[in-house]
N, C-alpha and C positions, 0 to 999 in steps of 0.2 A: 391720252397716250398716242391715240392715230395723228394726231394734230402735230405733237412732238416729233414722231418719228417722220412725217410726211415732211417737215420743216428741216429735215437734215439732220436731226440728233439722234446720238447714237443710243443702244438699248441702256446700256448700264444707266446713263444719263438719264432714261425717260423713264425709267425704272423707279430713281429716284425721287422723280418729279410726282410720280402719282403710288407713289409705296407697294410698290414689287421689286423682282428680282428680273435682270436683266433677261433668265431662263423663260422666264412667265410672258413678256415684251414678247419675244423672239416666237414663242408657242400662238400667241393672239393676231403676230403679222402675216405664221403660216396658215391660223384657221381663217383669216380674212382672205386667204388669194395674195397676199403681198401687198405693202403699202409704198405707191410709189413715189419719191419725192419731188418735190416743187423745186426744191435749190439743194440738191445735192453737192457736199463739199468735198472737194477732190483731193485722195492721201497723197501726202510728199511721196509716197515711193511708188507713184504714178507719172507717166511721162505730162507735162503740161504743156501750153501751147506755144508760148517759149523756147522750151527745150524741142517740139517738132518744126519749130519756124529754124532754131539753131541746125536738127538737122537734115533740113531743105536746104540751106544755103549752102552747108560743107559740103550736101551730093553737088550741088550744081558748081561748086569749087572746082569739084573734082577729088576730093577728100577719102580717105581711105574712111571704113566705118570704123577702125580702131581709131582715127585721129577726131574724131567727128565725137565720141563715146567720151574721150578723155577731155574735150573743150565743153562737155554738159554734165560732165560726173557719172557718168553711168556704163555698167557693165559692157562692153563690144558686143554680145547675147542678146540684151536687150534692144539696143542698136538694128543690130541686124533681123529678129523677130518685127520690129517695127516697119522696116524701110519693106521687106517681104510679104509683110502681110497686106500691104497698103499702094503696090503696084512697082514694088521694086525700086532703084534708081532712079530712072528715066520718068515716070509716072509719079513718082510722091509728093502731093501735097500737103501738106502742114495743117490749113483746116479740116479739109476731107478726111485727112488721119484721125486730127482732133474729135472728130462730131463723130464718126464712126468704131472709134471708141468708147464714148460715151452712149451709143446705143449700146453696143455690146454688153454695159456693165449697166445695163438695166435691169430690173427684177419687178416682177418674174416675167421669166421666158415663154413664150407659148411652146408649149409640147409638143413632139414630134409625132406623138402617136395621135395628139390632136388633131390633127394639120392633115395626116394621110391615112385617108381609110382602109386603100389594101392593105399597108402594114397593118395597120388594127385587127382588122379582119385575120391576117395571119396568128399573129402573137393569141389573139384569143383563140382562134384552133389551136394553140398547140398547147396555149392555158391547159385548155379540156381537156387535151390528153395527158397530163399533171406532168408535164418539162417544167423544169426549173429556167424561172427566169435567164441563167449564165446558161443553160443549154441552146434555152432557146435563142437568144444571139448571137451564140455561135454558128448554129447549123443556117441562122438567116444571112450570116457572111459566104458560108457555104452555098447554097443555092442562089443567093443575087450579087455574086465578087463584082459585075460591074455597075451595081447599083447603089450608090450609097442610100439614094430616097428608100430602099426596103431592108437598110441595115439600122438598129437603135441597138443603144447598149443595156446592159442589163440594169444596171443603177435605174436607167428611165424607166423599165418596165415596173421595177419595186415601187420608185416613185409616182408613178400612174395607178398603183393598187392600196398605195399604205397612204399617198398624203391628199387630204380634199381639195386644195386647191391646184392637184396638176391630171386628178381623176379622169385621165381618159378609157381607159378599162371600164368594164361592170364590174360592181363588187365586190357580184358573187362570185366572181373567181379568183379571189383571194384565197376561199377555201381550198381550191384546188392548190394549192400552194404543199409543199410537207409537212413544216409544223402547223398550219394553220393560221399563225398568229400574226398582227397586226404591225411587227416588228422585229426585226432578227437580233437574234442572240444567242450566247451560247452558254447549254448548261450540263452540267454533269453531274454523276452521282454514283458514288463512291460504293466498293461492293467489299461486303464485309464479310463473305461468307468462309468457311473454315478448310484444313486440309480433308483432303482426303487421302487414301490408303493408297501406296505403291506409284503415286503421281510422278510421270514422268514431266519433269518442268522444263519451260520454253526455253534455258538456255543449252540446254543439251537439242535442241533441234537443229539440224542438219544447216550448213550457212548458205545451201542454194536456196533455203526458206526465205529468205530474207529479201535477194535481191530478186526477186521474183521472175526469174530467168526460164525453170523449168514449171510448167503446168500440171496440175493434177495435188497442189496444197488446200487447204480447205481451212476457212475459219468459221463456225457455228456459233448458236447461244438460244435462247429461249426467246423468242416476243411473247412479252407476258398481259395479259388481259383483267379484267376488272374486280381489282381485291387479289390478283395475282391468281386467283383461283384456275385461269382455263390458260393454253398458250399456244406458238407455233412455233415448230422448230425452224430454223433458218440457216442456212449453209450456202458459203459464199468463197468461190474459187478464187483463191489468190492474183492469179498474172491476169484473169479475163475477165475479172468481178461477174460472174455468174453464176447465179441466183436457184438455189433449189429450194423449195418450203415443205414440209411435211407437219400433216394435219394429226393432232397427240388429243385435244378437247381439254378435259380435265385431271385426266391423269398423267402429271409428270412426275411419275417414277423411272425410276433409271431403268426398268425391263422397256418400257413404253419408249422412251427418247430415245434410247438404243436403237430399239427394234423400229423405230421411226427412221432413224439414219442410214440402218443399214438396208434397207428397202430402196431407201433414195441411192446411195452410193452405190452397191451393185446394182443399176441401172444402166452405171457408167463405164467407157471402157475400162481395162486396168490399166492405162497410161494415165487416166485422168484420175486416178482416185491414188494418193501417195502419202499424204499426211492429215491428220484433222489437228486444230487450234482449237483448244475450248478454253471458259474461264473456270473458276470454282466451283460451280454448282454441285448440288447433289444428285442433280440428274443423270448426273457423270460418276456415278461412283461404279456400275459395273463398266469399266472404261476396259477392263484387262479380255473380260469375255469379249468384248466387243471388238478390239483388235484382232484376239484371236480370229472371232467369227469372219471379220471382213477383211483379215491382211491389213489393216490402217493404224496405224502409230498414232495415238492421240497425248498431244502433249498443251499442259497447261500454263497458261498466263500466271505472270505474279501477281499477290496482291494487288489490290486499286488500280489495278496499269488496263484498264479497259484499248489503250490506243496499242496493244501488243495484237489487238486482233481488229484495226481500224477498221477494216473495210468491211468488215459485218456488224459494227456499230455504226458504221456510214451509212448501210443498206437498210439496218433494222429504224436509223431515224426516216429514211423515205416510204418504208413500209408505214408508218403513222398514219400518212397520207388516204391508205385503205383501210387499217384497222388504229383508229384512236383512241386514246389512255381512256381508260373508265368501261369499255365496250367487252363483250361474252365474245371470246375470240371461238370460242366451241359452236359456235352457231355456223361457222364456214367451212363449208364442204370441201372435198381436198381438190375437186373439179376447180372449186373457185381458187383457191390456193394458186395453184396451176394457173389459171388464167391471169392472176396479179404476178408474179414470177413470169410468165410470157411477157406480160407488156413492161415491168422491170427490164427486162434482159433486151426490150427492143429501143430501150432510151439510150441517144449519145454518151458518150461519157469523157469530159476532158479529160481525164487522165490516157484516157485508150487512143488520143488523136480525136478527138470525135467521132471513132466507133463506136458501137454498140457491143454492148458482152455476147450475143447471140454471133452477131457477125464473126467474132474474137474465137468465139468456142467452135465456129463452123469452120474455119479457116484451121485450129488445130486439130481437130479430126480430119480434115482431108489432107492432113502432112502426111499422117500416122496411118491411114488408110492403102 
């Protein structure tokens, strides 16, 4: 199969030749490092050397690039990508375009984070402190705008931690990653749980909820722990995605989640505390004392619509990160609680600009001060 694909033939083909699926080919050229060929054949929908000899003569014509596109068959776009990338006008050569193309679509590429250690050295500090790859490329455009050498994008970081032959990371910090796993994906999981009594439901919620304009909405839920037995409550500010957690152990009954929220929330100014979002639970079923006791209107998700309270589904998959499925979530102290919700709350966040919810939450207390 190496032999086949090294000689120019394509997967499906070599697939055939030695009894796999083209899926299988493609799997064995990435765990090899890439195989790279001898006589690679060049696709029709590739400019060839012809076509850049046709368009060296028309520049040195004098040729517009639309008359130059319509004498070789091809897009004026392509044309013009071409003659630009390769020294413009004045400068374009026909072979030199030709060969330096052909490097370009070699494979595989040496890695960036190969190549330059201080990037490395960055990206894995910020590994550690469990930023997500799309964080951490953002904030490195931030801090080096005139540096392209200390900017990589995020694709390349995933691809330096998930594929062995572009492996310039360690690892082990892949773990650090939120889901942990080896490959991204997305999963969900439908909640069946029943009504409860006197439920004020999400579509009677006020419509400044929505476009998240005023501060002080709230969505919660349980992070639940091993066999569902122990959990954390989680509560997460609409406009500022800001993160409170309260420590419940093993008992989620509705006096317990309650009296866990209401602790957290009268903490808060009364500007910042205006509504709570919860799902079905039964953790929720004294939901009516609870208003009472705190001034807070809690109103519920419809069935299976988990994305009615995104952003505390969004928060509760990056909490994974410090407590994962299978683990006694009652073993963390409410000190530790707090300290994971700090450094939550001190992570960018594309949605906010790439502020942080801490930043977001200090800036609306000192309006309202």
């Amino acid at each position: 199969m190496v032999a086949l694909v090294s000689s120019g033939v394509g997967a499906e083909e070599a697939g055939a030749a030695v009894g796999c699926t083209a899926r299988s080919v493609n799997r064995l050229v990435v765990a090899l490092g890439g195989v790279r060929a001898r006589k690679r054949p060049r696709s029709p929908r590739r400019l060839s050397l012809e076509d850049r000899e046709e368009i060296r003569a028309g520049l040195q014509a004098g040729a517009s690039l639309a008359a130059v596109a319509r004498r070789i068959g091809r897009c004026p776009s392509t044309v013009s990508r071409e003659v630009n990338r390769n020294g413009g006008r004045r400068r374009y050569r026909a072979v030199a375009a030709d060969g330096a193309a052909y490097r370009r679509a070699l494979r595989p590429k040496p890695c960036k984070l190969a190549q330059n250690a201080r990037l490395r050295g960055r990206v894995e500090e910020l590994l550690g402190e469990r930023w997500s790859p799309q964080q951490i490329a953002a904030r490195l455009r931030r801090e080096f705008p005139d540096d392209p050498g200390m900017q990589v994008s995020h694709e390349t970081i995933y691809q330096s931690l998930f594929v062995q032959a572009r492996g310039a990371l360690r690892k082990e910090l892949a773990r650090c990653l939120r889901t942990g796993r080896t490959r991204r994906r997305v999963r969900g999981r439908p909640d069946g749980r029943g009504r409860l009594r006197d439920m004020v439901v999400i579509s009677e919620r006020p419509p400044e909820v929505e476009d998240r304009a005023v501060p002080g909405h709230w969505e919660g839920d349980l992070l639940l722990g091993a066999g569902g037995q122990s959990a954390i409550v989680t509560l997460v500010e609409r406009q500022t995605r800001y993160l409170l957690l309260a420590r419940i152990g093993t008992d989620k009954t509705s006096p317990a989640v309650c009296g866990a929220i209401a602790r957290k929330i009268l903490e808060l100014p009364e500007q910042l505390t205006r509504s709570l979002t919860w799902d079905r639970g039964r953790e929720m079923a004294g939901h009516a004392q609870f208003s009472v006791k705190t001034g807070l209107p809690v109103y519920f998700c419809d069935p299976h619509s988990p994305w009615q309270r995104g952003s505390n589904e969004n928060t509760n998959g990056l909490l994974r990160q410090y407590f994962p499925h299978g683990t006694d979530l009652s073993l963390h102290s409410q000190d530790e609680l707090d300290r994971v919700a700090a450094q939550l709350n001190g992570r960018p966040r594309q949605t906010l600009g790439w502020d942080t919810p801490a930043e977001k939450l200090s800036e609306l207390i000192a309006m309202t001060a």
